[in-house]
C-alpha positions in Angstrom: 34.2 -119.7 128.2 36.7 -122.4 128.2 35.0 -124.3 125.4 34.9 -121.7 123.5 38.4 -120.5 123.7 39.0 -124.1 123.1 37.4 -123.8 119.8 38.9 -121.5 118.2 42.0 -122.6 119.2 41.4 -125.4 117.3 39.8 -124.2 114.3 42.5 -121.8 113.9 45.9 -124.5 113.8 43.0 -126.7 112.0 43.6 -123.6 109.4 46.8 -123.4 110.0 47.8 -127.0 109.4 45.7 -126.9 106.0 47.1 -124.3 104.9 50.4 -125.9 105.1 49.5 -129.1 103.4 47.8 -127.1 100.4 51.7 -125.8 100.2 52.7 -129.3 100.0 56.8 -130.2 100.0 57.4 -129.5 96.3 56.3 -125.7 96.5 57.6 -124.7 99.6 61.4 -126.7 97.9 60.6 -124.8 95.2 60.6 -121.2 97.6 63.6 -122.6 99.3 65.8 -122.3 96.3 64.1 -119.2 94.5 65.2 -117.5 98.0 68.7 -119.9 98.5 70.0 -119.0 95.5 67.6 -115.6 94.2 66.5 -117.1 90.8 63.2 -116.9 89.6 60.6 -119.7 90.2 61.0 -120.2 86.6 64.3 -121.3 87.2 63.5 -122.8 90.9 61.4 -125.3 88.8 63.9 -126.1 86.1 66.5 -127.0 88.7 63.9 -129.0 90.2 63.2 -130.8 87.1 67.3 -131.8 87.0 67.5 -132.9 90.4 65.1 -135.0 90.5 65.7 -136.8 87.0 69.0 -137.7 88.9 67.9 -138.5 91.8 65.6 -141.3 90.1 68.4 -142.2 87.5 70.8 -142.6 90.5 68.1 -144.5 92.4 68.2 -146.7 89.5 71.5 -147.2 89.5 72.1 -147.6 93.1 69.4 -150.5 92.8 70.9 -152.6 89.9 71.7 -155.9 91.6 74.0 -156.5 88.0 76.8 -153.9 88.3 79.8 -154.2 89.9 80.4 -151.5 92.8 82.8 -149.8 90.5 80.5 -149.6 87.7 77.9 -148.3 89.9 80.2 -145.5 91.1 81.6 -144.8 87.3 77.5 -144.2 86.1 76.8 -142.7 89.0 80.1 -139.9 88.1 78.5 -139.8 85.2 75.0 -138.9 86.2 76.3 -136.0 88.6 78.6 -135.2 85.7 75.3 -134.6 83.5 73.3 -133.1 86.2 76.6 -130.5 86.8 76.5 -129.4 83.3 73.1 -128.6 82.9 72.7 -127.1 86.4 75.8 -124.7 84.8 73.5 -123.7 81.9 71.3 -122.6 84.6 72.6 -121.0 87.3 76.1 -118.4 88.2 79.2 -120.7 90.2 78.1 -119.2 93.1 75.1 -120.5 93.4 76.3 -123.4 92.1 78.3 -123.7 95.2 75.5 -123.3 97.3 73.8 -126.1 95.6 76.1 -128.7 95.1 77.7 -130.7 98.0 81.4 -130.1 98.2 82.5 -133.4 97.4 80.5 -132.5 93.6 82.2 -129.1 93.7 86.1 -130.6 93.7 84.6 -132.7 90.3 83.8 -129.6 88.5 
């Protein structure tokens, strides 16, 4: 009896755990925001699309051995700057606000 409860025990977070890997960390993000800030998924994966181009440009950035630390700040401004405005394109200040960190929200 024990082996069998076992079992399915098993089995069942087995399924459980492959369910959540079929998911995967890019659609349950992109459920976070529809529900964070009550766009459409349509939207959820535009907004996607903008934060990750900046997260690679400012990985880019952040990585160049050639700029001076206040260049790197002044392109990064820049990239948040660009990632602001088309974010604003997409979505109402509000959920802006819930989006952005606060120190990007005094830059606006």
């Amino acid at each position: 009896m024990k082996k069998i409860l076992i079992t399915t025990l098993t089995i069942m977070l087995t399924g459980l755990f492959a369910k959540a890997q079929t998911e995967g960390p890019k659609q349950s993000q992109k459920l976070e925001l529809s529900k964070q800030l009550n766009i459409t998924n349509a939207v959820a994966i535009q907004v996607e699309a903008i934060m990750a181009d900046y997260k690679t440009n400012a990985s880019k950035v952040a990585e160049s051995k050639k700029l001076a630390p206040q260049e790197m700040r002044t392109k990064i401004d820049v990239l948040i700057e660009e990632k602001n405005n088309k974010l604003k394109k997409l979505l109402t200040q509000e959920q802006l606000n819930k989006l952005l960190p606060t120190t990007e929200r005094t830059k606006q």
